[in-house]
N, C-alpha and C positions, 0 to 999 in steps of 0.2 A: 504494500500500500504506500510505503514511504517513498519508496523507488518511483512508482506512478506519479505522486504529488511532484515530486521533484523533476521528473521530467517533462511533466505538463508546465512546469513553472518556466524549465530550460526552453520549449518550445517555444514560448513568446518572442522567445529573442529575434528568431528568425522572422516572424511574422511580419507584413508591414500595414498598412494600415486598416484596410478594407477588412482584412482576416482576423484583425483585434478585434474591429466593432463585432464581427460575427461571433466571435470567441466570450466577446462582451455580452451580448442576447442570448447567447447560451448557457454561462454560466449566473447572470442575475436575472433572467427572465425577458420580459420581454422590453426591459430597463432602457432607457437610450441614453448613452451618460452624457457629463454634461460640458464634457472637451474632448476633440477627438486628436489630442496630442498623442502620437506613438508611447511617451515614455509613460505620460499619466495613466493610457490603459494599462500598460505592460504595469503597474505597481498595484491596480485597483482589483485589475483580471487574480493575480498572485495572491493578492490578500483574501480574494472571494475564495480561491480553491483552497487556500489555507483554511480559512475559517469555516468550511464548509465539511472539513476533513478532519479539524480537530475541534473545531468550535469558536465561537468569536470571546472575546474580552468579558470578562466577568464584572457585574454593576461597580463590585466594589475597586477594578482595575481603572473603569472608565473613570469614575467619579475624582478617582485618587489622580487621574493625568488630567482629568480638569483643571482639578487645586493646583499642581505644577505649574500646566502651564500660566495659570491667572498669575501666579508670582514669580515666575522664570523665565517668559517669553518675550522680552523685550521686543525682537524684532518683528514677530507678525503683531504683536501689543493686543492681544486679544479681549482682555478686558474691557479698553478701552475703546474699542469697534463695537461690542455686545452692547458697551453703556449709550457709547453717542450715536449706535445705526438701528437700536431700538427704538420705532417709533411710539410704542406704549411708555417708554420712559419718561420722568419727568427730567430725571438728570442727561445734562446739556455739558458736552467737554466742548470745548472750542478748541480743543487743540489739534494740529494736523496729523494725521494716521502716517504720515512719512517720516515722523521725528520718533529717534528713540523715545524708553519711559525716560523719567529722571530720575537721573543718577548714572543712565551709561555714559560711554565716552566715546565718541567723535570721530577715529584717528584718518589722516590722512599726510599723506606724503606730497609738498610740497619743496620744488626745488632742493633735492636731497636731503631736507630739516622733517621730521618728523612731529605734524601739530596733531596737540590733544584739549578735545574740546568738552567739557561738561556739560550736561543737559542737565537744564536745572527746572524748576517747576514753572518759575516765569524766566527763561531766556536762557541763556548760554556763558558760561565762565571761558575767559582764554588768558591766560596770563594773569590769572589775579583780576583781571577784569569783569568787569559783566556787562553783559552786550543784550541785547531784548531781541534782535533777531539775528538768522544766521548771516543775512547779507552781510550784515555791519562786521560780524567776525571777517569773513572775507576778505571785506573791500580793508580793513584795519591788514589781512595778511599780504594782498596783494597791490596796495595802494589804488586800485582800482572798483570801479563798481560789478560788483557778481551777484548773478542770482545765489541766494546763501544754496538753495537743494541741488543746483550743478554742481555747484564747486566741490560740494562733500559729498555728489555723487549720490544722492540719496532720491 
């Protein structure tokens, strides 16, 4: 049986698109997912026959990578999407889904100097300083005017 999983998992590889989606209506019904990127199927297809074969995630597994991610996932910020893209909420973030939480840090490599920038709850620390958007960090490193999310790439 393990051998089976396994090489139904290996077979994706080869597949290219047309034969995911097919592989995709077979294994979750008559489901139609909701990108037909090769690699997304190929990770979605794997997990179904995995789960299908030993069983999916237990309540108390799911619950418990919730609580993670709410306090460990800076970068998708999840929290923070759930609070400000619920329209039932009353609670209102203003803040942009492209900036880390606060508290991460920044880094980018600028003309071989390596800058590190704080994200703070209103604005951005650089040098002891505090700046309120990221432009202003920027244009302060490159004496020029930048959009602050090109420059860092974000």
């Amino acid at each position: 049986m393990r051998e089976n999983i396994l090489n139904q998992i290996l077979g994706l590889k080869g597949m290219g698109t047309e034969e995911l989606l097919a592989k995709y209506a077979k294994v979750f019904g008559r489901q139609r997912p909701s990108a037909s990127n090769p690699d997304y199927l190929r990770k979605k297809i794997a997990y179904q026959i995995q789960k299908l074969a030993y069983g999916g995630l237990s309540n108390t597994v799911k619950t418990r990578l919730e609580q993670l991610i709410t306090v460990y996932d800076p970068i998708n910020n999840r929290l923070m999407r759930k609070i400000g893209g619920n329209k039932e909420s009353n609670v209102k973030i203003k803040r942009d889904r492209r900036l880390p939480i606060p508290g991460s840090i920044i880094t980018k490599i600028y003309k071989g100097t390596v800058i590190k920038i704080n994200v703070l709850e209103k604005g951005f620390e650089y040098e002891d300083k505090t700046y309120r958007t990221l432009s202003q960090v920027a244009s302060t490193i490159t004496g020029d005017h930048w959009n602050g999310y090109l420059f860092f790439n974000l």
